[in-house]
N, CA, C and O of each residue as an XYZ file, in Angstrom:
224
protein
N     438.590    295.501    -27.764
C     439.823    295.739    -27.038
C     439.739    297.063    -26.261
O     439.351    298.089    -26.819
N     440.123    297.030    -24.908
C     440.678    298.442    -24.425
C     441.515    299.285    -24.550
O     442.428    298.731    -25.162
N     441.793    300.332    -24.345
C     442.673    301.163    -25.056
C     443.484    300.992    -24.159
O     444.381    301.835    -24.149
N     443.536    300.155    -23.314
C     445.271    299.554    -22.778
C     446.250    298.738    -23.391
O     447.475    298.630    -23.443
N     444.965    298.070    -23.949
C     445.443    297.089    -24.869
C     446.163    297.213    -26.205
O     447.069    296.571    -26.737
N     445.337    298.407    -26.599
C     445.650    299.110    -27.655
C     447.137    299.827    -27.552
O     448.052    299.730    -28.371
N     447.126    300.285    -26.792
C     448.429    300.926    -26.797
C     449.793    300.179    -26.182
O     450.910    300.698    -26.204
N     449.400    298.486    -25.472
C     450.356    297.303    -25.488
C     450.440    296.996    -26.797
O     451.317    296.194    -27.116
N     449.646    297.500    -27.740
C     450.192    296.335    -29.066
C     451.129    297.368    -30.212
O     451.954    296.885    -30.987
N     450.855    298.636    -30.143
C     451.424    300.109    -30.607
C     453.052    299.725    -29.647
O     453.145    299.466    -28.447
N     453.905    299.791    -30.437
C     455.152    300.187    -29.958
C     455.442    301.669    -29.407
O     455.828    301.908    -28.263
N     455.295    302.232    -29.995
C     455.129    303.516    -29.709
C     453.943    303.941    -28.050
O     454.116    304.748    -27.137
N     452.804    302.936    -28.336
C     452.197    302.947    -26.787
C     452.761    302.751    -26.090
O     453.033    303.528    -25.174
N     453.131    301.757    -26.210
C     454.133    300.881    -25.103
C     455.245    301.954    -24.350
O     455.310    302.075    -23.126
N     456.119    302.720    -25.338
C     456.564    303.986    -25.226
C     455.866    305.015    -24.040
O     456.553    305.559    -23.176
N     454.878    305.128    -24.115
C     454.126    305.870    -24.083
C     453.524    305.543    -22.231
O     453.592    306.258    -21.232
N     453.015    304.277    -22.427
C     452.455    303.692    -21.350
C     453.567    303.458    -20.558
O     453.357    303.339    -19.351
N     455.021    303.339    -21.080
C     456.190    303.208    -19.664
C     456.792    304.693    -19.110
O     456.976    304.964    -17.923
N     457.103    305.757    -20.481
C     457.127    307.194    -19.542
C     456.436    307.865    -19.439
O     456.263    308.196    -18.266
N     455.813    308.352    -20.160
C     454.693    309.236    -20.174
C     453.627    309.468    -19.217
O     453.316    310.523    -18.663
N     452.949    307.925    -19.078
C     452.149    307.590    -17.948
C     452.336    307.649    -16.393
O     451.533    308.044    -15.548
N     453.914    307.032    -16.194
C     454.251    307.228    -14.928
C     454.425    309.294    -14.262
O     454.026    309.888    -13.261
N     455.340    309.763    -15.689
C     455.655    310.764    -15.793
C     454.502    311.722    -14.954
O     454.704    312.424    -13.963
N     453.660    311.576    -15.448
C     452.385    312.541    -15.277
C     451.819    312.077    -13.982
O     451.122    312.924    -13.424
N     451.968    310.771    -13.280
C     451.515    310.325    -12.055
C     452.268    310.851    -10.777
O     451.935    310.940     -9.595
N     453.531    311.195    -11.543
C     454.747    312.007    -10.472
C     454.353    313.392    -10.048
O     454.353    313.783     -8.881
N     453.881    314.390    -11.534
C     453.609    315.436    -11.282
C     452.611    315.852    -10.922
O     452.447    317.019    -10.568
N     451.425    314.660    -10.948
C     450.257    314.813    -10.049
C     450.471    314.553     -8.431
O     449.653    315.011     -7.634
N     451.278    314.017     -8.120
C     451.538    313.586     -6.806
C     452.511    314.555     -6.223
O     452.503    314.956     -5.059
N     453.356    314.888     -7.171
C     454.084    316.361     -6.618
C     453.462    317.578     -6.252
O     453.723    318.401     -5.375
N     452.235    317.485     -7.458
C     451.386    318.924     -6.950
C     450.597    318.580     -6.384
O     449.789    319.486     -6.593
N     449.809    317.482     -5.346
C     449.156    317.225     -4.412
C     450.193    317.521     -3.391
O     449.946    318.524     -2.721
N     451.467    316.795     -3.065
C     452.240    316.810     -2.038
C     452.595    318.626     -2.061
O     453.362    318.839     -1.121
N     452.371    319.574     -2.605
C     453.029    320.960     -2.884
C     451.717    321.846     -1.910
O     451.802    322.705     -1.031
N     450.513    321.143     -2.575
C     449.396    322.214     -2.419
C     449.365    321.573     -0.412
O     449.603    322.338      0.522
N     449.084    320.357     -0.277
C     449.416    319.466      1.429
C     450.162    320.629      2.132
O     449.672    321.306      3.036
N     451.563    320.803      1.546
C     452.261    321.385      2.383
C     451.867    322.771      2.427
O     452.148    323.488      3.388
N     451.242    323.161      1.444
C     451.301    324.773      1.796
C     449.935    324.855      2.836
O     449.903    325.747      3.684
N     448.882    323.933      2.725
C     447.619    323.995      3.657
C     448.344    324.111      5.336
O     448.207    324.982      6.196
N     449.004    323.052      5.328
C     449.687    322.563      6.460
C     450.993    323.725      7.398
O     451.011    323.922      8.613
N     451.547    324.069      6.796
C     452.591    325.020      7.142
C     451.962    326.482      6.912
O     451.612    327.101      7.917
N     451.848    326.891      6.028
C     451.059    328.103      5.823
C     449.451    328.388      5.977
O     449.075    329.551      6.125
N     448.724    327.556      5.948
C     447.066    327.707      6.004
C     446.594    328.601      4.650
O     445.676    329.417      4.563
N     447.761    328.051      3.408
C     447.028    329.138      2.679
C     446.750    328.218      1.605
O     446.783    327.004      1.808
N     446.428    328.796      0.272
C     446.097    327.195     -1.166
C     446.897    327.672     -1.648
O     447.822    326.859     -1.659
N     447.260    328.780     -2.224
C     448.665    328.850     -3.267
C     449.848    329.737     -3.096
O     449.947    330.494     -2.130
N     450.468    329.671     -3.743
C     451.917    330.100     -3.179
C     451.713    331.972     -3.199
O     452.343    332.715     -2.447
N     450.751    332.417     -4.181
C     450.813    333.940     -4.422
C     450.027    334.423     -3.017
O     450.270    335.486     -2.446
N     449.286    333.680     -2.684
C     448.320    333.940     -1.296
C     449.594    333.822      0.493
O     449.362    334.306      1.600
N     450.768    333.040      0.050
C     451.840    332.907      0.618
C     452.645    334.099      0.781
O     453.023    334.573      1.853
N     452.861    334.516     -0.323
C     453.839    335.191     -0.911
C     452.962    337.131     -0.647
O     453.580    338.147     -0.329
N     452.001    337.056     -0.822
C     451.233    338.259     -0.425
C     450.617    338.603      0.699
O     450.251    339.690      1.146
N     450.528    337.017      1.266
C     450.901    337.580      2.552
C     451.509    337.960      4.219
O     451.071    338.291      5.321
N     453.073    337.593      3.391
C     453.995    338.220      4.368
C     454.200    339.729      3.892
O     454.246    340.413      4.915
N     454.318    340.385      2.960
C     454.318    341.562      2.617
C     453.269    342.499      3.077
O     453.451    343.711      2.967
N     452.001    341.935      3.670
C     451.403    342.675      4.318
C     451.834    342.992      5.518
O     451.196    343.784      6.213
């Protein structure tokens, strides 16, 4: 069996495989769509490289 399977037959997977799974597909796609925008609008990778440098 696969451990998809495995965790369709676990109630608790099942749990697991309906929030958890999506859950984490959101916040991967949020922090792809986060890091996009800052390349795009700012030309920079993270927000402290943003943030340090308008203060220059």
């Amino acid at each position: 069996m696969t451990v998809l399977q495995l965790f369709g037959v676990n109630p608790l997977g099942s749990v697991v495989l309906a929030l958890v799974v999506p859950f984490f597909i959101v916040v991967f796609g949020t922090y792809l769509g986060v890091l996009g925008a800052l390349q795009t609008f700012f030309g920079e990778s993270s927000w402290q490289d943003v943030s340090t440098g308008e203060e220059e």
